[in-house]
C-alpha positions as CSV (number, residue, x, y, z in Angstrom):
1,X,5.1,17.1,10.9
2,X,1.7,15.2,11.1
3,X,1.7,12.4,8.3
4,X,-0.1,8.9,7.8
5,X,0.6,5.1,8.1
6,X,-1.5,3.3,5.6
7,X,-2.0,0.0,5.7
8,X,-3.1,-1.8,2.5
9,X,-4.6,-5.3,1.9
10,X,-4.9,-6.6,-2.0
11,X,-6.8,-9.5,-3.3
12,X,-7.2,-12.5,-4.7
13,X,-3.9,-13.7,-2.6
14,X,-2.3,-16.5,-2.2
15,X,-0.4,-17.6,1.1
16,X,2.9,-17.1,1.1
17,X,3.1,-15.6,-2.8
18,X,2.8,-12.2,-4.1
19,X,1.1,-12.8,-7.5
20,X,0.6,-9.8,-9.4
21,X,-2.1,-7.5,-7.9
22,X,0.3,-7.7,-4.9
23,X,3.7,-7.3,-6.7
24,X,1.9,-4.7,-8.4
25,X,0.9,-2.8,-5.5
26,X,4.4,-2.9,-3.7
27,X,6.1,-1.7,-6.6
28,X,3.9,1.4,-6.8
29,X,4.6,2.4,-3.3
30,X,8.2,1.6,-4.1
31,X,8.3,4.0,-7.1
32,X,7.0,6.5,-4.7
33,X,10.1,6.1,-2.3
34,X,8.7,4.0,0.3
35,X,10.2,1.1,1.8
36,X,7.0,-1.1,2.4
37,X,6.5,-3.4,5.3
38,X,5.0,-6.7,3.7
39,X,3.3,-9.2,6.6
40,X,0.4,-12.0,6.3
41,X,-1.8,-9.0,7.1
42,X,-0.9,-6.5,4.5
43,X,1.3,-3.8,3.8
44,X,2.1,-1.1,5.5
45,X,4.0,2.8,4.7
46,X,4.3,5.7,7.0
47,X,5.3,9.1,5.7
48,X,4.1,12.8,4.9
49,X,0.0,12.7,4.4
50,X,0.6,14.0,0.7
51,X,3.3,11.5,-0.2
52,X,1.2,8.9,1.2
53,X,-2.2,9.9,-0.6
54,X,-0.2,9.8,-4.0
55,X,1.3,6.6,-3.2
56,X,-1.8,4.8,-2.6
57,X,-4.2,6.3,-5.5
58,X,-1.2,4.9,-8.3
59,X,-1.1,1.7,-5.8
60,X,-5.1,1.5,-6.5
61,X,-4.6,2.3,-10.1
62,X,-1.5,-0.4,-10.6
63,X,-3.0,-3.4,-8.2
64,X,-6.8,-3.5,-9.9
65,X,-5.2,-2.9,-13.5
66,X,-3.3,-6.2,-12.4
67,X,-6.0,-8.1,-11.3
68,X,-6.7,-6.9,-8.0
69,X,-10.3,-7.9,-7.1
70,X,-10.7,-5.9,-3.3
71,X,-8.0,-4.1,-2.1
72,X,-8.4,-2.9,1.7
73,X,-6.8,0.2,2.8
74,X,-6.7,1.5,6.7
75,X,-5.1,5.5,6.7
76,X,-3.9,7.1,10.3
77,X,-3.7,9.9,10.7
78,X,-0.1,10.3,13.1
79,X,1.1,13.3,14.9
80,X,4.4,14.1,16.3
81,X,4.7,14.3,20.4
């Protein structure tokens, strides 16, 4: 089944903390069911296009509520070989 990998990047940040646009963020995608990968570059999910599309609007909603100033999201698209 075709789904995305989003990758999301949330500001301000600070190396090597999560303050709370960032803790924020994961724990919207978290509530969703996902098991984020968190890196230096941002985070990342893969999963069904629908799951992931719900996932990231309450992730926008949660991370500029908490102070988020810019976050960054890259979607693709993926499809099964």
């Amino acid at each position: 089944m075709p789904g995305y990998r989003a990758e999301f990047m949330v500001e301000p940040f600070v190396e090597g903390l999560l303050g709370p646009p960032v803790v924020a963020a994961v724990e919207a995608v978290t509530d969703h069911g996902f098991e984020p990968a968190i890196d230096a570059f941002g985070t990342t999910i893969e999963g069904d296009a629908e799951r992931v599309v719900a996932a990231l609007a309450d992730m926008l909603r949660a991370s500029m509520d908490a102070g988020a100033t810019r976050v960054t999201v890259q979607i693709e698209r993926r499809t099964e070989s």
